[in-house]
N, C-alpha and C positions, 0 to 999 in steps of 0.2 A: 230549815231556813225558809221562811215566808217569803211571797214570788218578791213582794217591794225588798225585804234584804237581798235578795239576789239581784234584783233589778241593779239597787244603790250598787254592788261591787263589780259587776259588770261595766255601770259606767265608769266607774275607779281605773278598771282595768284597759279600761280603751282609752284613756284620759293618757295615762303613765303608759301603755307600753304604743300606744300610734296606729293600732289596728290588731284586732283580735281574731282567730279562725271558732269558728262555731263548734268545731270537734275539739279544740283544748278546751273552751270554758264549759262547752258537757263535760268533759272528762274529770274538770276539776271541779264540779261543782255536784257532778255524779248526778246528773239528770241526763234526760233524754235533748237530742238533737234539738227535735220539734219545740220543745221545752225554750231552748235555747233562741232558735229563730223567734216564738212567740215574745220575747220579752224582746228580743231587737226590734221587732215591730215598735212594743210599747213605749221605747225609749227613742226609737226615729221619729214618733208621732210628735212626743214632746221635745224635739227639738237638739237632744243630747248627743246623736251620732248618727252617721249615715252607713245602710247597710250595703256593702261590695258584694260582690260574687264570693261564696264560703266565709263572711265575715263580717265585720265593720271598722269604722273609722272614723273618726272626732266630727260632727256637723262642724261643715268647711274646711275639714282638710281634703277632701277631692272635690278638685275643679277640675272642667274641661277650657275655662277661657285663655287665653293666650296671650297679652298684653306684647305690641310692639315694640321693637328693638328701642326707636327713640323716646316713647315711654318708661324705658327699663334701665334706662340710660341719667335721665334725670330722676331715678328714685333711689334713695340709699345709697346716694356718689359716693360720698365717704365713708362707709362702710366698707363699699367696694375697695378705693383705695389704699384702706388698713391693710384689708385680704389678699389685695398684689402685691403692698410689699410683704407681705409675711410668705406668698407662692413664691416671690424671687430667691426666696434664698433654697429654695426647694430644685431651682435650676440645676442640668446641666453643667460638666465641667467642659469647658471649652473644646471644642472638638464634637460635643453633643449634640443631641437631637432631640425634638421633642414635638409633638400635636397642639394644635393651640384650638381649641373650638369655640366656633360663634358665642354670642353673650357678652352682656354687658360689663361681666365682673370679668369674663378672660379679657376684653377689649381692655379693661384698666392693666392688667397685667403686659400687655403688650408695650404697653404705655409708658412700664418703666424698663425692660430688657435691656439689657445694656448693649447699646449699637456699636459697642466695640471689639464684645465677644463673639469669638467664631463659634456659631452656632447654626445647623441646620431646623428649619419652622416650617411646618407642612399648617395648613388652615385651610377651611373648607368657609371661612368668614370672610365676603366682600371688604367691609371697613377694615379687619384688622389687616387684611390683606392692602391696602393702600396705604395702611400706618406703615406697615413695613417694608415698603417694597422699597423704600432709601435708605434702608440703614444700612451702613458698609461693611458690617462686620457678620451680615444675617445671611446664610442661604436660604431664600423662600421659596416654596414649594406652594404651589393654588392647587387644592383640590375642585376641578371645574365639577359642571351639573347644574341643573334646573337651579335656579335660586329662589327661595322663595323671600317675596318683597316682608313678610312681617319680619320675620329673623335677619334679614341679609345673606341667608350663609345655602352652601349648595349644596344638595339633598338628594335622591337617587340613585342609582344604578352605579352611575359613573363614581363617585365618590367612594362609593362603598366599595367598589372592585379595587379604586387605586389604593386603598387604605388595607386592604388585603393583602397586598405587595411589601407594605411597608413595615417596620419594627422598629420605634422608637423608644430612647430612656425614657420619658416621661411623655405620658397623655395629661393634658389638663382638659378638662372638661367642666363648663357649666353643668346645673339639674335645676328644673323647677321646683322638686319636691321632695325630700329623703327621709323617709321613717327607717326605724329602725325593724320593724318588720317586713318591707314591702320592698326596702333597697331604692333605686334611683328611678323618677319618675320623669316625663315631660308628657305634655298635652299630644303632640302632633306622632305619627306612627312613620311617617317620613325622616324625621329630625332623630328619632329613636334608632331607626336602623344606623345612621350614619355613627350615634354615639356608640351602640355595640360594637362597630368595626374600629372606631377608634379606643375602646376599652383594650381589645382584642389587639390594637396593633402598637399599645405601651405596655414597656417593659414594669414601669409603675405607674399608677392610675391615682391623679390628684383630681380633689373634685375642690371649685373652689364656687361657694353658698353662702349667700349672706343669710341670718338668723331668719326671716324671714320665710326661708324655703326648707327649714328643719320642723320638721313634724306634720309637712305637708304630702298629698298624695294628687297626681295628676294622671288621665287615661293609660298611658300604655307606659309599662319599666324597660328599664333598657339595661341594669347591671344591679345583680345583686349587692351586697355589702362584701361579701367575700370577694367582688372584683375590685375594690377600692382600697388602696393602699394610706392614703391621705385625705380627710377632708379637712378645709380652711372656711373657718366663718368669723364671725364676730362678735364681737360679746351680748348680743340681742339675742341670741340663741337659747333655747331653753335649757338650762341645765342638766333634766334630765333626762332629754334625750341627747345630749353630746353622752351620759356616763352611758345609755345602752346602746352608742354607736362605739363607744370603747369599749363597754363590757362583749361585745363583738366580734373586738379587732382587730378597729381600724384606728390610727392616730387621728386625734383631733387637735388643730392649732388653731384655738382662737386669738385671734388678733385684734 
């Protein structure tokens, strides 16, 4: 195979599977490492992917930016609220428990909970925490700690210890960015720890992502694919990374 055929299915392969390690495509292509690094070079220069630590990944699926709560809030509203009602029925039977985590797309989910159902809700999110501190039928639980102003939601030490204590039916959780190789991403290494503890303190882990944030990769992971039970998007989703988030599995409900 001449380096340009090799070149061409390397970017195939990073296109379709969201991020590749530098010792499978030697392996499968039966060259050397170096070999391998050299052509990511020649294909980061033109534009085709960006190279990670042991790997690469599509040019613009890893960002470091972090886009504000109320920017993220007026983008892909309705998308969002397809993907809460399709997480409500993912609830808790009455008597339950569940984590609710910052983000714009759990904030719409909170939005439809039924304030009738006895249900205990632990959140570490400011707003959804004032959505719901009137519903008569919710016990809420504030995870306190540092907040920070771009997310809203409380991050440190504190957080992360009470969520240690706790063990709920269902964590739902935002993600900036979920391949199928690289599992659940966000920007911040603060926000990350908080999501580990709450991966760690549901008994099932729904992630809910609008199309948007599949196939994307951000600074620091916080849960592989094998800690996720569920993810909910929408139909903007790439098809073929929802089938290697299934070929995986994990369920996928697009809404």
């Amino acid at each position: 195979m001449y380096a340009e055929e090799r070149q061409q299915a390397i970017a195939t392969l990073v296109t379709e599977q969201g991020r590749i390690a530098v010792t499978a495509v030697a392996e499968q292509f039966g060259v050397t490492t170096e070999t391998v690094r050299r052509d990511l070079a020649v294909l980061e220069r033109t534009g085709v992917l960006r190279r990670v630590h042991g790997g690469a990944v599509p040019a613009g699926a890893l960002t470091l930016v972090e886009t504000a709560l109320a920017e993220r809030n007026a983008t892909r509203a309705e998308a969002k609220r397809k993907i809460a009602a399709a997480a409500a029925d993912l609830l808790p039977a009455p008597g339950g428990s569940l984590l609710l985590d910052g983000g714009s797309t759990t904030a719409a989910l909170a939005e439809v909970l039924p304030a009738d159902r006895n249900l205990f809700v632990a959140t570490n999110s400011v707003p959804i925490s004032a959505r719901l501190a009137t519903s008569p039928g919710l016990t809420l639980h504030v995870l306190g700690g540092r907040v920070r102003g771009l997310t809203q939601c409380a991050v440190g030490e504190t957080p992360v210890r009470a969520l240690a204590e706790l063990r709920v039916d269902v964590a739902f959780l935002g993600a900036n960015g979920i391949t199928p190789g690289h599992g659940l991403t966000t920007p911040d290494e603060a926000e990350a720890s908080v999501k580990r503890a709450m991966v760690r303190a549901g008994q099932r882990v729904v992630v809910l992502a609008d199309g948007s944030k599949l196939g994307r990769e951000h600074l620091v992971r916080f849960a592989a694919l094998d800690d996720v039970d569920v993810v909910v998007t929408d139909s903007g989703a790439d098809p073929a990374v929802v089938a290697r988030l299934e070929d995986a599995g994990v369920e996928v409900v697009v809404a």
